[in-house]
mmCIF file of the C-alpha atoms, coordinates in Angstrom:
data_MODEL
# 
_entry.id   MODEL 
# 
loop_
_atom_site.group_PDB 
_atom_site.id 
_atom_site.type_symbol 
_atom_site.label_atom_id 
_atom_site.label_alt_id 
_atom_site.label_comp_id 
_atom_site.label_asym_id 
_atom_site.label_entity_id 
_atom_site.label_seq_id 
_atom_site.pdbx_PDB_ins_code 
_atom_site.Cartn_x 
_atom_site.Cartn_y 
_atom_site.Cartn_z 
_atom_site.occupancy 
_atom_site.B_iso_or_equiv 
_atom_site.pdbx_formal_charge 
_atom_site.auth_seq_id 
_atom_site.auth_comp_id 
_atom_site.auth_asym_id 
_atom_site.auth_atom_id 
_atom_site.pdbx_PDB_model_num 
ATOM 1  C CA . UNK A 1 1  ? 177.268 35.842 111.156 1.00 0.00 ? 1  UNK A CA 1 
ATOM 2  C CA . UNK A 1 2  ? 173.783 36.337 109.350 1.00 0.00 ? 2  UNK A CA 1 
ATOM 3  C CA . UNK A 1 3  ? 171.537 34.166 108.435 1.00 0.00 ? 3  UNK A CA 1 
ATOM 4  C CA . UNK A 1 4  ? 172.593 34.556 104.483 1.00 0.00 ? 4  UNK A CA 1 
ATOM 5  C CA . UNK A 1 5  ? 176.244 33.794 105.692 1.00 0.00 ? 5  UNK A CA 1 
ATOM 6  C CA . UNK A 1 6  ? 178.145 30.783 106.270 1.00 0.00 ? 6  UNK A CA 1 
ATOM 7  C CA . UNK A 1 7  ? 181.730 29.614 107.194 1.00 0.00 ? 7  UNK A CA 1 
ATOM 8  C CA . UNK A 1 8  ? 183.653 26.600 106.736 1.00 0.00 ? 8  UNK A CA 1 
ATOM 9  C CA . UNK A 1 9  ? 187.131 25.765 108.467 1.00 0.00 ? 9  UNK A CA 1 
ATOM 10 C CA . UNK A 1 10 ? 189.216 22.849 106.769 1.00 0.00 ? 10 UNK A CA 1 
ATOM 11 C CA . UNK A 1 11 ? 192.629 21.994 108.750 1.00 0.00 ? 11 UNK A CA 1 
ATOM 12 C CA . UNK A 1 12 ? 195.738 21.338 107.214 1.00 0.00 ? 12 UNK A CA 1 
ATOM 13 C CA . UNK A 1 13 ? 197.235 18.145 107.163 1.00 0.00 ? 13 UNK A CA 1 
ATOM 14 C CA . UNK A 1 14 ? 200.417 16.601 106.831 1.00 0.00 ? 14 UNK A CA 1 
ATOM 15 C CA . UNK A 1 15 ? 200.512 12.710 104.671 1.00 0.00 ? 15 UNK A CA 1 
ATOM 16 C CA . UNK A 1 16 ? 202.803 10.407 103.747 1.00 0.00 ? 16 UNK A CA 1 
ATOM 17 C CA . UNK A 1 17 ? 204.496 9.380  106.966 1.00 0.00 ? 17 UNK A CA 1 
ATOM 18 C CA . UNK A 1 18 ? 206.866 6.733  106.809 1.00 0.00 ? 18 UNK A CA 1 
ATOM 19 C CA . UNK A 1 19 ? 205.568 3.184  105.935 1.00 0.00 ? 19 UNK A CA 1 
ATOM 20 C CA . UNK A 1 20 ? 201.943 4.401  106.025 1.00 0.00 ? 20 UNK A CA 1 
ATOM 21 C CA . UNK A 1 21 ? 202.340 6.220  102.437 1.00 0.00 ? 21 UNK A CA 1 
ATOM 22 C CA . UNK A 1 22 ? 199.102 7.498  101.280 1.00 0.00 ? 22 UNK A CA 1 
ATOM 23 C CA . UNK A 1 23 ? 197.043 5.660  104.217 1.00 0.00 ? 23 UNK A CA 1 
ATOM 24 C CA . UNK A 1 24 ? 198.368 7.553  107.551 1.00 0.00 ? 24 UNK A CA 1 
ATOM 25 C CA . UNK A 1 25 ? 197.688 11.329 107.816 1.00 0.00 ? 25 UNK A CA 1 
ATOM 26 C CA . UNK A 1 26 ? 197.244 14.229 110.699 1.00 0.00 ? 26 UNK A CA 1 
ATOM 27 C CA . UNK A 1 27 ? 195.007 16.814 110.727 1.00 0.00 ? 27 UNK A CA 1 
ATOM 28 C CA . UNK A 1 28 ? 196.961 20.279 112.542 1.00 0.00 ? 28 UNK A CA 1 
ATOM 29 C CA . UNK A 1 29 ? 194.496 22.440 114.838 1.00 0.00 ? 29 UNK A CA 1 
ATOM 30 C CA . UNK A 1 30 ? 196.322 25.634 114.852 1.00 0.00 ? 30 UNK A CA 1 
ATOM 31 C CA . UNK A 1 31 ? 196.330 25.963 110.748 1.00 0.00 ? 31 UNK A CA 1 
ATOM 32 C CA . UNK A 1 32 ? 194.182 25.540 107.945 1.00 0.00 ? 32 UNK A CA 1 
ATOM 33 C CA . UNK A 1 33 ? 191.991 27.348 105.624 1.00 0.00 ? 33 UNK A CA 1 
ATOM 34 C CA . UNK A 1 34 ? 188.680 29.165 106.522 1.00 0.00 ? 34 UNK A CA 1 
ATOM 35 C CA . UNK A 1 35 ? 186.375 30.143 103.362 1.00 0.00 ? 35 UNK A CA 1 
ATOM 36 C CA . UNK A 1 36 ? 183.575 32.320 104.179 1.00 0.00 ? 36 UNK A CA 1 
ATOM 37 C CA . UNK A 1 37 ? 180.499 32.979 101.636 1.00 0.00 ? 37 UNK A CA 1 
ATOM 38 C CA . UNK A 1 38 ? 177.869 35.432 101.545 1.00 0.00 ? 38 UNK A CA 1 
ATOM 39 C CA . UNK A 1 39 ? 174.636 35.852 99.548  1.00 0.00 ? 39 UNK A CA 1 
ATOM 40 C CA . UNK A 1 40 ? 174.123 39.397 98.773  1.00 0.00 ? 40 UNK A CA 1 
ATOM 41 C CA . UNK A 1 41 ? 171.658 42.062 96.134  1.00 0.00 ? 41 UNK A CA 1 
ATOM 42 C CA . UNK A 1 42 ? 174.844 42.758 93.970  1.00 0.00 ? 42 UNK A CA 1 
ATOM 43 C CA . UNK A 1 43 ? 175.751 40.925 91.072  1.00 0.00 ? 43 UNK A CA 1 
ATOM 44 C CA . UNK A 1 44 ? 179.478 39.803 91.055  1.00 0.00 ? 44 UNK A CA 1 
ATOM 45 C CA . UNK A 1 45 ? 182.293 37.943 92.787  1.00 0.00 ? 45 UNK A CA 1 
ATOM 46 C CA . UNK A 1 46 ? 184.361 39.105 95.388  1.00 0.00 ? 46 UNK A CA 1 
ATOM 47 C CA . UNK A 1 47 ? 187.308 37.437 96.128  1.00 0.00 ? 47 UNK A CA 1 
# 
């Protein structure tokens, strides 16, 4: 990774279990979402 780079993981989570609705949650290792952005000369957006 460069130094005009940077990455960000976020694991996915599971809520609402049982009696603990919208106060208990997990956060899974193995998935999630990983968003990686980079500043480069071109103008534009790619997805």
């Amino acid at each position: 990774m460069s130094a005009k780079q940077i990455e960000v993981y976020s694991p996915a989570s599971i809520a609402n279990l049982g009696p603990g609705f919208d106060v208990f949650g997990i956060a899974l290792d193995e998935i999630g979402d990983t968003l990686r952005v980079e500043l480069v000369q071109e103008p534009g957006v790619e997805v």
